[in-house]
C-alpha positions as CSV (number, residue, x, y, z in Angstrom):
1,X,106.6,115.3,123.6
2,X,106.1,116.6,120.8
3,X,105.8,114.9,116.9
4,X,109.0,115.1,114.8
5,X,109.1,115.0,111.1
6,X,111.8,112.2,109.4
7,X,111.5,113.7,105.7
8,X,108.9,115.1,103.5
9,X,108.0,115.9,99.5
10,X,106.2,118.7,98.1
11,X,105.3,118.6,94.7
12,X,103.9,122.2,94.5
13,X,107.5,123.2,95.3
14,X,109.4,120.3,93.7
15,X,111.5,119.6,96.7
16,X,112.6,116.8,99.0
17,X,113.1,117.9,103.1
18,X,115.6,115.4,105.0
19,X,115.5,116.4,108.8
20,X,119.3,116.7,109.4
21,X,118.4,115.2,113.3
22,X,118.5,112.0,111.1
23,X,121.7,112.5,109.0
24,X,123.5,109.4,111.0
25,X,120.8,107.5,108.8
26,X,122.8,105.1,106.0
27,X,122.9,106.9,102.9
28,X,121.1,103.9,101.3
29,X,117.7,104.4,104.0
30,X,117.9,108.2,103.3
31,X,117.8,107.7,99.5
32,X,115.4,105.3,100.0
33,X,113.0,107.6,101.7
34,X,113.7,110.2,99.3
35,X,112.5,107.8,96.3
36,X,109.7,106.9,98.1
37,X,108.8,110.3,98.8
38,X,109.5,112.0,95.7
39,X,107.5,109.0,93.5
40,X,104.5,109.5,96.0
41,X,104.1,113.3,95.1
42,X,104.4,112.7,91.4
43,X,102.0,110.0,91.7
44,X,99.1,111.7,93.2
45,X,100.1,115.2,94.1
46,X,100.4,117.6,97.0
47,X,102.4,117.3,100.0
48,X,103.9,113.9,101.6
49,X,105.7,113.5,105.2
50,X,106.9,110.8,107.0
51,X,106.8,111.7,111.1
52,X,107.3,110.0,114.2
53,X,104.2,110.6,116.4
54,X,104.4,111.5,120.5
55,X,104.7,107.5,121.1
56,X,107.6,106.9,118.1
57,X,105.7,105.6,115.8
58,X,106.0,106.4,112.0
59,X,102.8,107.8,110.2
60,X,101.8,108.5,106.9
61,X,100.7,111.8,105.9
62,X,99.6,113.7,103.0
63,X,98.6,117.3,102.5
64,X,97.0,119.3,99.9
65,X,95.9,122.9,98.5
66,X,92.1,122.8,98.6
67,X,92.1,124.5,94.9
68,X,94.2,121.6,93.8
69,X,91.7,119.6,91.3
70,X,94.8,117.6,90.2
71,X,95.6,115.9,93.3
72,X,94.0,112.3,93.9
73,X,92.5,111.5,97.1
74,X,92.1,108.0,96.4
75,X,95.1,107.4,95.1
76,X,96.9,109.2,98.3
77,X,94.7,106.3,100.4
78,X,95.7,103.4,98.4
79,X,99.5,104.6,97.8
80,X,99.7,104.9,101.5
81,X,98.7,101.6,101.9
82,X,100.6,100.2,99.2
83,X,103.5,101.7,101.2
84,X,102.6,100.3,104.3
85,X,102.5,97.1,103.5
86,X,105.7,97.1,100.7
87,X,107.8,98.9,103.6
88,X,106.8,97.9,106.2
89,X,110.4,96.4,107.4
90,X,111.8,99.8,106.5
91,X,109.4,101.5,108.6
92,X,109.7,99.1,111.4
93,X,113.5,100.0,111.6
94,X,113.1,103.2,111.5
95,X,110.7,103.0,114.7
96,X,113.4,101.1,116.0
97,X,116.2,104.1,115.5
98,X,113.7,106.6,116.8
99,X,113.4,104.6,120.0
100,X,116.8,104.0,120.5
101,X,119.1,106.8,119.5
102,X,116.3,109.4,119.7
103,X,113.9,108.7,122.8
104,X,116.6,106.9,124.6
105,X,114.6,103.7,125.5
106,X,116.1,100.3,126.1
107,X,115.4,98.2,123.2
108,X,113.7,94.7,124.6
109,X,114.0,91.1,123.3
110,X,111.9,91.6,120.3
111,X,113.2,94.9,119.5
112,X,116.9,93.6,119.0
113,X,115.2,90.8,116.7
114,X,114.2,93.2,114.9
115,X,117.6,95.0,114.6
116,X,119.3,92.1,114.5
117,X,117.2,91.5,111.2
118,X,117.9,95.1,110.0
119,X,121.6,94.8,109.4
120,X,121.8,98.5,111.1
């Protein structure tokens, strides 16, 4: 199994990167995730994805050019922890979808809570 990328930002390239595996998303998580993306590169720079690990889980990631003196490492650390806590539902869900309509597994008791809380 293999890691799958959910969407990404790239501020050397001013773009935003929406895997269309996930179009069935709601428009209002998609946009969501794009905002979040998109204010993370201006903020401190380089590249920023959002991908589901081997096990399904969502993780964080940031990238940069080594000969880019602009971009702020500590920053990056504390945005991505600012974001983990602030959307930490959001990401939670979107585990949740992953699981479900991508991996195929059985959602348990605690999992439909969760979904349950979602709305989705």
């Amino acid at each position: 199994m293999s890691e799958t990328v959910l969407c990404a930002a790239n501020s050397y390239e001013k773009k935003f990167y929406m895997n269309p595996d996930f179009e069935s998303l709601p428009e209002s998580i998609r946009q969501e995730l794009q905002i979040m993306c998109v204010l993370y590169t201006e903020d401190v720079g380089g590249v920023f994805l959002v991908v589901y690990n081997e096990n399904g889980n969502l993780e964080l990631r940031v990238e940069h050019e080594e000969t880019d003196f602009a971009f702020d490492e500590i920053g990056s650390v504390l945005k991505i922890k600012e974001l983990q806590n602030t959307k930490r539902e959001l990401f939670e869900a979107l585990e949740l979808y992953y699981r479900v309509f991508c991996l195929g597994e059985t959602p348990d008791a605690e999992l439909e809570a969760k979904a349950a809380e979602a709305k989705w």
